[in-house]
C-alpha positions as CSV (number, residue, x, y, z in Angstrom):
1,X,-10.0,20.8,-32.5
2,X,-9.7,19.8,-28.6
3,X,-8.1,16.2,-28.5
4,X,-10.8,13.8,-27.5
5,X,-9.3,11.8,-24.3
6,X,-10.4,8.5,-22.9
7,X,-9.6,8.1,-19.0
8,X,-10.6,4.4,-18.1
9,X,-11.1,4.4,-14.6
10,X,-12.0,6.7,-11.7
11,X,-10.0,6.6,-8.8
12,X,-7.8,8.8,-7.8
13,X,-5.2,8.7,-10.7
14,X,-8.0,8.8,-13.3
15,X,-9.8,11.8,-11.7
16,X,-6.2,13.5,-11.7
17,X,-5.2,12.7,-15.2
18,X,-9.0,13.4,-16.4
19,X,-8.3,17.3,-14.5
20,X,-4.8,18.2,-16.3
21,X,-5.9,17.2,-19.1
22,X,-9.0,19.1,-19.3
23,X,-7.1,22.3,-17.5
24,X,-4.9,21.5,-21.4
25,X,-7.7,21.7,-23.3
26,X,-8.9,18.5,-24.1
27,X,-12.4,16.8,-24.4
28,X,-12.3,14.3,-21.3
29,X,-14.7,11.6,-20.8
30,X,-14.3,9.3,-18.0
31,X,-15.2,5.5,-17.6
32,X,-15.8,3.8,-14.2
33,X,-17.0,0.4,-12.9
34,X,-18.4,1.4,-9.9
35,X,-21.9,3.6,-9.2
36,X,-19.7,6.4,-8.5
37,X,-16.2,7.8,-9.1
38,X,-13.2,7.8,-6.3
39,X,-14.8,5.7,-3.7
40,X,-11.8,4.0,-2.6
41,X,-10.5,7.3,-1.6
42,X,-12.6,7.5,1.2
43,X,-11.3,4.4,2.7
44,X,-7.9,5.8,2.7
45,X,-6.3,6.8,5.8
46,X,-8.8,5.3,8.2
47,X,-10.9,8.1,6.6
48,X,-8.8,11.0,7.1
49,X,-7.2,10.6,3.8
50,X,-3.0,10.4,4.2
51,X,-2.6,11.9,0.6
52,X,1.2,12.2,0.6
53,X,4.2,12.8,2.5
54,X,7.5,15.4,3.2
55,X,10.0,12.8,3.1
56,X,9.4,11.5,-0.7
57,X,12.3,8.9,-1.3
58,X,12.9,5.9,-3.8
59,X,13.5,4.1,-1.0
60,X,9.8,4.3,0.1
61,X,8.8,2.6,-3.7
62,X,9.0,-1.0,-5.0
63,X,8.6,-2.1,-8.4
64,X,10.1,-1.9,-12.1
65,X,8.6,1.6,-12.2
66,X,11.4,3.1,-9.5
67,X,13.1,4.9,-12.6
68,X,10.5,6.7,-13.6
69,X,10.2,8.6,-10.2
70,X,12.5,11.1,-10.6
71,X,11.1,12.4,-13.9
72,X,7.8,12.4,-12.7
73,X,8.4,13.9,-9.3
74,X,10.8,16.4,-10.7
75,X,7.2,17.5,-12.6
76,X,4.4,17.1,-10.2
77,X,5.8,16.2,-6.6
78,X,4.7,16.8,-3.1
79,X,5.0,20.6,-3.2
80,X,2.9,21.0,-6.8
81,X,0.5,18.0,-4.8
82,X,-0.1,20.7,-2.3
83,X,-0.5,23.6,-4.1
84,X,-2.9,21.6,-6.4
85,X,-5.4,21.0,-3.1
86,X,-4.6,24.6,-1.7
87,X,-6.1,25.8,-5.1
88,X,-8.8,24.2,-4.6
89,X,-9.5,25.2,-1.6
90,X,-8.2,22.9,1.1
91,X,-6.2,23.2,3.7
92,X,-3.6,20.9,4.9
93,X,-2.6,19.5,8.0
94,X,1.0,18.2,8.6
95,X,1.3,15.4,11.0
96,X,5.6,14.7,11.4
97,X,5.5,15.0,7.5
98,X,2.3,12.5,6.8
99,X,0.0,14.9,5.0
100,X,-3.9,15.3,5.3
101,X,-7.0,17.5,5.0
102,X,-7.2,19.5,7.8
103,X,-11.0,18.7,7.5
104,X,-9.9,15.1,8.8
105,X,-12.3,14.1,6.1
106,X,-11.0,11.9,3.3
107,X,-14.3,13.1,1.7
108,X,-12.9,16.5,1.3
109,X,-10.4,15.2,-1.3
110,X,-13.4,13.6,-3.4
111,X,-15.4,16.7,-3.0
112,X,-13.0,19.0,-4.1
113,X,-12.1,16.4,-7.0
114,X,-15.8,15.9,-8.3
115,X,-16.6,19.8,-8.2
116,X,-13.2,20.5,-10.3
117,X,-14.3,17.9,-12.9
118,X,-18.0,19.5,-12.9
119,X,-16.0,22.9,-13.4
120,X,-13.9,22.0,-16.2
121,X,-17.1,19.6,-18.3
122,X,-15.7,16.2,-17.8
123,X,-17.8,13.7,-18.5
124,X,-18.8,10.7,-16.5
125,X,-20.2,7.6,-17.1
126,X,-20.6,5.8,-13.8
127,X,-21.7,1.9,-14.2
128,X,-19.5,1.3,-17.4
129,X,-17.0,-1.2,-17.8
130,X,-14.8,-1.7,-20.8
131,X,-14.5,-4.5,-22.4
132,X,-11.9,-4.4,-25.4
133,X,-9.5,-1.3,-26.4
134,X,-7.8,-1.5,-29.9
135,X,-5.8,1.0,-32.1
136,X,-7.2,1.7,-35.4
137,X,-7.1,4.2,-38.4
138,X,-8.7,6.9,-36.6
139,X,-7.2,6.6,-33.0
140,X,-7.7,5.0,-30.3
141,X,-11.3,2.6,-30.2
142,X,-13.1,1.5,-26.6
143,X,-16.0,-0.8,-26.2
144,X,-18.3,-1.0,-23.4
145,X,-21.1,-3.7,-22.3
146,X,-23.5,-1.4,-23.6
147,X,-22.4,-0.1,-26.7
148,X,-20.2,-3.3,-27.7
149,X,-21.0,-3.3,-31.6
150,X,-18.9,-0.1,-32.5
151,X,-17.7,1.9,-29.4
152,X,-16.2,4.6,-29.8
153,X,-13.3,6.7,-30.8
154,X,-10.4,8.6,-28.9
155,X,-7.0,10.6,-29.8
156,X,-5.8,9.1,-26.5
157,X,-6.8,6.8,-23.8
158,X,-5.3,7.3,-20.2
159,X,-5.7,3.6,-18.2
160,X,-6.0,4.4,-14.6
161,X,-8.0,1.1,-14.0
162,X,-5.9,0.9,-10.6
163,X,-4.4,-3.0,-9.3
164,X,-5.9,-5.5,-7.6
165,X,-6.3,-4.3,-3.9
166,X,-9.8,-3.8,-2.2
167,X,-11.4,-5.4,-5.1
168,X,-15.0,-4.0,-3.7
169,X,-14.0,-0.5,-4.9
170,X,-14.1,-0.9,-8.1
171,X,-9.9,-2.7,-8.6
172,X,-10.2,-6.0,-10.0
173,X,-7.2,-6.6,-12.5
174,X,-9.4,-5.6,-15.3
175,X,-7.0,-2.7,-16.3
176,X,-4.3,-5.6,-16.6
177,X,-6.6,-7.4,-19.3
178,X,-6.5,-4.5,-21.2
179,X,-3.2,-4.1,-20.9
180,X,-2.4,-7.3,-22.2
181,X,-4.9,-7.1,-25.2
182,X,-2.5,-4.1,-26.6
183,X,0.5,-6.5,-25.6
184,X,2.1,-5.2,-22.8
185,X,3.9,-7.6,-20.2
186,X,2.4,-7.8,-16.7
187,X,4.7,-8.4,-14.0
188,X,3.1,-11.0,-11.2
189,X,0.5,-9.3,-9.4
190,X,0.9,-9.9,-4.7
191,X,-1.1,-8.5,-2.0
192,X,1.0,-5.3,-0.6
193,X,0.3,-3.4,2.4
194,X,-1.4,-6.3,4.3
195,X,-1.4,-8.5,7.2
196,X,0.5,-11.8,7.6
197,X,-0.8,-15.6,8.5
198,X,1.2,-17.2,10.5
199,X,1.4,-21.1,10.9
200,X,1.6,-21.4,15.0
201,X,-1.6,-22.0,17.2
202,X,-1.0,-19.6,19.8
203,X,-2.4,-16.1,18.0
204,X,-5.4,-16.8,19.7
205,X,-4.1,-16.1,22.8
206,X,-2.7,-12.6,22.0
207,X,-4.7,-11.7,19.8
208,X,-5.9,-7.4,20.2
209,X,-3.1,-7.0,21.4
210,X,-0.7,-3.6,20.2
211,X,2.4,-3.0,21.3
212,X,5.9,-1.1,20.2
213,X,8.4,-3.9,18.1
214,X,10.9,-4.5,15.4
215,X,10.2,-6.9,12.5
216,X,13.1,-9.0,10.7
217,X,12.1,-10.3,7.9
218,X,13.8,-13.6,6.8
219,X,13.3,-15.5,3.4
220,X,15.5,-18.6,3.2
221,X,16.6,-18.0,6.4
222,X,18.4,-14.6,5.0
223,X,17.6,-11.0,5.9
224,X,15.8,-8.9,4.0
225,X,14.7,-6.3,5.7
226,X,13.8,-4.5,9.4
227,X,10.7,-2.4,10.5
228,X,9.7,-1.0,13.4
229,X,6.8,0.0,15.0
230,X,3.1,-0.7,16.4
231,X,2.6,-4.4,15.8
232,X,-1.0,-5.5,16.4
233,X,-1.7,-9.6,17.1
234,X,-4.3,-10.7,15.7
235,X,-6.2,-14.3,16.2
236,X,-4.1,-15.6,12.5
237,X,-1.0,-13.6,13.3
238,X,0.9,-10.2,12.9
239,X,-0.6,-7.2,11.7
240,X,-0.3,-3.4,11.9
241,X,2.0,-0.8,9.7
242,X,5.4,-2.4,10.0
243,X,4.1,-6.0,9.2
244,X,2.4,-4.1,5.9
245,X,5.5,-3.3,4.9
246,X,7.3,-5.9,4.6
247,X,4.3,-7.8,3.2
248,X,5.5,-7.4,-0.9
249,X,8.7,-9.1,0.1
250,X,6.9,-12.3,2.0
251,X,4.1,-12.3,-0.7
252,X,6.5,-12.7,-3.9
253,X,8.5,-15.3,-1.5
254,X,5.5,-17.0,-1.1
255,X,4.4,-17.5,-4.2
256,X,8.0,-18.7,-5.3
257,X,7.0,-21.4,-2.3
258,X,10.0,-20.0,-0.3
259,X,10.1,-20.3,3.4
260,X,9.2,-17.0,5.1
261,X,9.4,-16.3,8.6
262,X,9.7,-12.8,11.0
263,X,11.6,-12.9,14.1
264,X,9.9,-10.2,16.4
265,X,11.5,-8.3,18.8
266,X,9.6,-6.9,21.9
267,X,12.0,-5.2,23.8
268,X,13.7,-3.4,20.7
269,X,15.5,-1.1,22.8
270,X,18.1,-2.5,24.5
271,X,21.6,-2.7,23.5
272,X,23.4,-6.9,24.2
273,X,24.9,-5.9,27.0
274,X,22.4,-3.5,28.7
275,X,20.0,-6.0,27.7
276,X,21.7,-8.6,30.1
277,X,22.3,-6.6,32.5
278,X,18.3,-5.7,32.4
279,X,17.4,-9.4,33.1
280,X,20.3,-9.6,35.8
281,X,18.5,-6.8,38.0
282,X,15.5,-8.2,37.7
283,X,16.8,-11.8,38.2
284,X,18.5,-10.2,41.4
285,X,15.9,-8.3,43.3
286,X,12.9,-9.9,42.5
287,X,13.3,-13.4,42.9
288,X,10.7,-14.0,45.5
289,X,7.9,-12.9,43.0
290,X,5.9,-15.6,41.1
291,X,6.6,-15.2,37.3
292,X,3.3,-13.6,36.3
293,X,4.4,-10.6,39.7
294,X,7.9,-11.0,37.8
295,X,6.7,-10.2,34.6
296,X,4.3,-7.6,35.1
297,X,5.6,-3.9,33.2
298,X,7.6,-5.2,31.1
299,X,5.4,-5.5,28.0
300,X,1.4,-6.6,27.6
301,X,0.6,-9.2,30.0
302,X,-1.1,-11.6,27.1
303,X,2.3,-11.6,26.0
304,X,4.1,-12.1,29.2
305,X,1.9,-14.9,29.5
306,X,2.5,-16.5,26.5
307,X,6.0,-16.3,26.3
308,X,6.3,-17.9,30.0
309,X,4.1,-20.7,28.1
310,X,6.7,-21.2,25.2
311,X,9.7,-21.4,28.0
312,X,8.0,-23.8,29.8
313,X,7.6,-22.1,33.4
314,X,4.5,-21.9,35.0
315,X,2.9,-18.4,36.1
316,X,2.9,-19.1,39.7
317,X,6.6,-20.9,39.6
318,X,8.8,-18.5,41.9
319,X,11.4,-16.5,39.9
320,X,14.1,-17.7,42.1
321,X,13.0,-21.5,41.3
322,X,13.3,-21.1,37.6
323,X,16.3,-23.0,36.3
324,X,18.9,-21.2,34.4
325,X,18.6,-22.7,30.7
326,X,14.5,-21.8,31.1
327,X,15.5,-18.3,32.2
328,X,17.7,-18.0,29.1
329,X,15.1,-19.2,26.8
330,X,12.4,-16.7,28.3
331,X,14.8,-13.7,27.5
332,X,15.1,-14.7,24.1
333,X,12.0,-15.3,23.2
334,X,11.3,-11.9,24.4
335,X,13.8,-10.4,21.8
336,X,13.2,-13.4,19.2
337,X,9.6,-14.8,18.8
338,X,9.7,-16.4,15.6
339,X,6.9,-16.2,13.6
340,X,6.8,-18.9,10.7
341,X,4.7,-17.3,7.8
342,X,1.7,-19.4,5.8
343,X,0.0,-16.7,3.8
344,X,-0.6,-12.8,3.7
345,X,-4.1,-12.0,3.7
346,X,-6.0,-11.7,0.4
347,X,-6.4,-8.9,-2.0
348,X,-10.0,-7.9,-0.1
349,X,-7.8,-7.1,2.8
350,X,-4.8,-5.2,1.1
351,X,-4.4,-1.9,0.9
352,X,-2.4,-1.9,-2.7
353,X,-1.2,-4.4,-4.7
354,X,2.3,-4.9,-5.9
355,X,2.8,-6.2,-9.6
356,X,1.3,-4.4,-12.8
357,X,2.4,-3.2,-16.3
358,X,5.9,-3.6,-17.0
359,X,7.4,-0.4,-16.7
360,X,10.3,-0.8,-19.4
361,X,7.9,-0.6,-21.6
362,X,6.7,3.0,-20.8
363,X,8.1,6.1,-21.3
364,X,8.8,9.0,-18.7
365,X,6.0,10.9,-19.7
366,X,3.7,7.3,-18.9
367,X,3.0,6.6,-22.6
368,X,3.1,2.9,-24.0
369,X,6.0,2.3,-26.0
370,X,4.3,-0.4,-27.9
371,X,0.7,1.5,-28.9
372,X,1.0,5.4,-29.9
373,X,-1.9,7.2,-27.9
374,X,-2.4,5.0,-25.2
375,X,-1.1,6.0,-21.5
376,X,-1.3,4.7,-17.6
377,X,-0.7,6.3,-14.3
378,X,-1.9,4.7,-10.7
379,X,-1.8,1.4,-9.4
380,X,-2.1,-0.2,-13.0
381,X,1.5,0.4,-13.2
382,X,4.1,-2.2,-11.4
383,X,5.0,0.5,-8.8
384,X,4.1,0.8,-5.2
385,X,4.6,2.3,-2.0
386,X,4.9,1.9,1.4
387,X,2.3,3.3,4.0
388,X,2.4,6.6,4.6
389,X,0.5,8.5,1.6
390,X,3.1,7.6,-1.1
391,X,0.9,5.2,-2.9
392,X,-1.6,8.5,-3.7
393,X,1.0,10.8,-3.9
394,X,2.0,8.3,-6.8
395,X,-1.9,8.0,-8.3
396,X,-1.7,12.3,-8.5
397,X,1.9,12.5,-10.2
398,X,1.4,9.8,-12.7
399,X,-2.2,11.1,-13.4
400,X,-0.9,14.3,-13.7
401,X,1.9,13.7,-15.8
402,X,-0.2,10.9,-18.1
403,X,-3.0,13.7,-18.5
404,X,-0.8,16.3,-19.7
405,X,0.8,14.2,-21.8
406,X,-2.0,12.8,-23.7
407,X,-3.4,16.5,-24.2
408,X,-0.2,17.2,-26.0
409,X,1.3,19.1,-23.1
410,X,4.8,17.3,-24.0
């Protein structure tokens, strides 16, 4: 007989794990929340669906579930990930290693996911949530809100439930509650991927604002870690790729109530010395200008504007008037703004959250250690990535590895 396979959840891990499983053989029935399966795919991206990446490192992953890259990679990594999609028909579209549809549709990954189920007899039920999971004599038992009295019975359950992020897809934590009712240990759940609140009054100001800086993240006045690249200022604070990520390590800080703060850097460039020298020049030959004229090119004029504010020197003060400790103070400022940190933003606004299952107590091939027939792959498990498409690459090895696995493939 085909094992009969469980896959709570339909996202982009379950709808991977439910296909491998199926190509092995097994009876799959899917469960998911929403009205439909995989909508927070189309999200992804900024809808053109970033599905993975060339430059697949452990450095770009955080979380107890790190060791179990290698062995899940080493069986379905970025090169299987594409030939999975070029199967299906789909071409690909390399952007400096970030990988996408060529379609610039993060549609076409559903698409092609939904007509592979159809192919291979999966069956969904849309609308359904589960509501208690339990071993028994005969396997594995699920309940729903509908058929709560007996439920029914599987050789294995696959919980792809996903985290906590963008809880208006369908990812509420309710993954974790099973999770705990077979006994496994959650490790505190963070926003990831997200923007940062920041306690000054002067965001306002700046806010729309995009421009090219460097990041140094402190916690307890020590540094943690550096990222560069487009910052966007928003009316609360810091946004944009390199403030999301960095945004694990200021969200587990600030929940340990440890001061958090990012030192921002708009004129990344420059070297000490060449840096001086810069401000000399321009010291030198345009003294006669008023500091807005003085100012102008060398980075958005919002922020010109409000860094002249922080120094104290008025916009139509001539350069040449400005004393020499207030010149000092505007050229750091310009290489160190630092931004004290109140908050990220909320789960609604992350992309992924950081936190999940405890990954000790899984095994290589994703199985629970503590309940034979149960598995997890995706976001349900305490690993996750930076931007860039590692978080789905992630959701496709785990579910393919997990759906294998629970078919018996190992």
């Amino acid at each position: 007989m085909n094992r009969r396979i469980a896959v709570i959840g339909g996202g982009a891990a379950g709808m991977m794990a439910a296909i491998q499983a199926a190509r092995d053989g097994a009876a799959v029935t899917i469960y998911e929340r929403n009205d439909r399966i995989g909508k927070k795919i189309l999200s992804t991206g900024n809808g053109k669906c970033n599905f993975s990446n060339e430059k697949m490192e452990l450095s770009c992953y955080h979380g107890s579930g790190c060791a179990l890259l290698p062995a899940v990679y080493d069986i379905f990594g970025v090169k299987e990930t594409k030939d999975f999609f070029r199967d299906l028909g789909m071409r690909i579209r390399d952007v400096n290693g970030y990988l996408y549809p060529a379609s610039g549709q993060a549609s076409t990954v559903l698409d092609l996911f939904r007509y592979e189920l159809a192919r291979l007899s999966v069956d969904i039920h849309t609308g359904c949530q589960i509501t208690n999971i339990r071993q028994d004599r005969d396997g594995i038992r699920i309940q729903t809100e509908v058929h709560n009295s007996t439920g029914s019975v599987y050789d294995a359950v696959i919980l792809t439930c996903g985290g906590a992020a963008a809880p208006g897809t369908g990812s509420d934590g309710a993954g974790w509650k099973l999770a705990k009712q077979l006994g496994h240990k959650i490790i505190p759940v963070v926003p990831a991927l997200t923007a940062l609140r920041c306690r000054e009054d002067y965001y306002k100001q700046v806010a729309g604002v995009r421009c090219d800086a460097q990041l140094t993240l402190y916690i307890e006045e020590r540094k943690i870690c550096e990222e560069r690249g487009e910052l966007q200022l928003t009316d609360y604070g810091i946004s944009g790729i390199p403030v999301f990520q960095i945004s694990r390590h200021a969200a587990y800080a600030l929940r340990d109530s440890k001061p958090v703060t990012v030192g921002i850097s708009f004129l990344p460039d420059y070297e000490e010395q060449e840096y001086d020298r810069f401000w000399q020049k321009r010291w030198e030959r345009q003294s006669h200008q008023t500091m807005e004229e003085f100012l102008t090119g060398i980075v958005n004029k919002k922020v010109n504007l409000l860094l002249l504010r922080l120094a104290g020197i008025r916009k139509d003060e001539t350069a040449g008037d400005v004393p020499q400790k207030a010149r000092k103070k505007l050229q750091t400022l310009y290489r160190f703004l630092k931004a004290e940190i109140r908050a990220t933003n909320s789960f609604e606004q992350a992309q992924v959250s950081a936190g999940g299952i405890d990954c000790a107590q899984v095994t290589e091939h994703l199985a629970s250690r503590l309940v034979k027939g149960i598995y997890f792959a995706g976001e349900i498990l305490d690993i996750d990535g930076i931007c860039g498409g590692y978080n789905l690459q992630w959701a496709f090895s785990s579910g393919t590895v997990a759906g294998r696995a629970a078919a018996g493939n190992y």
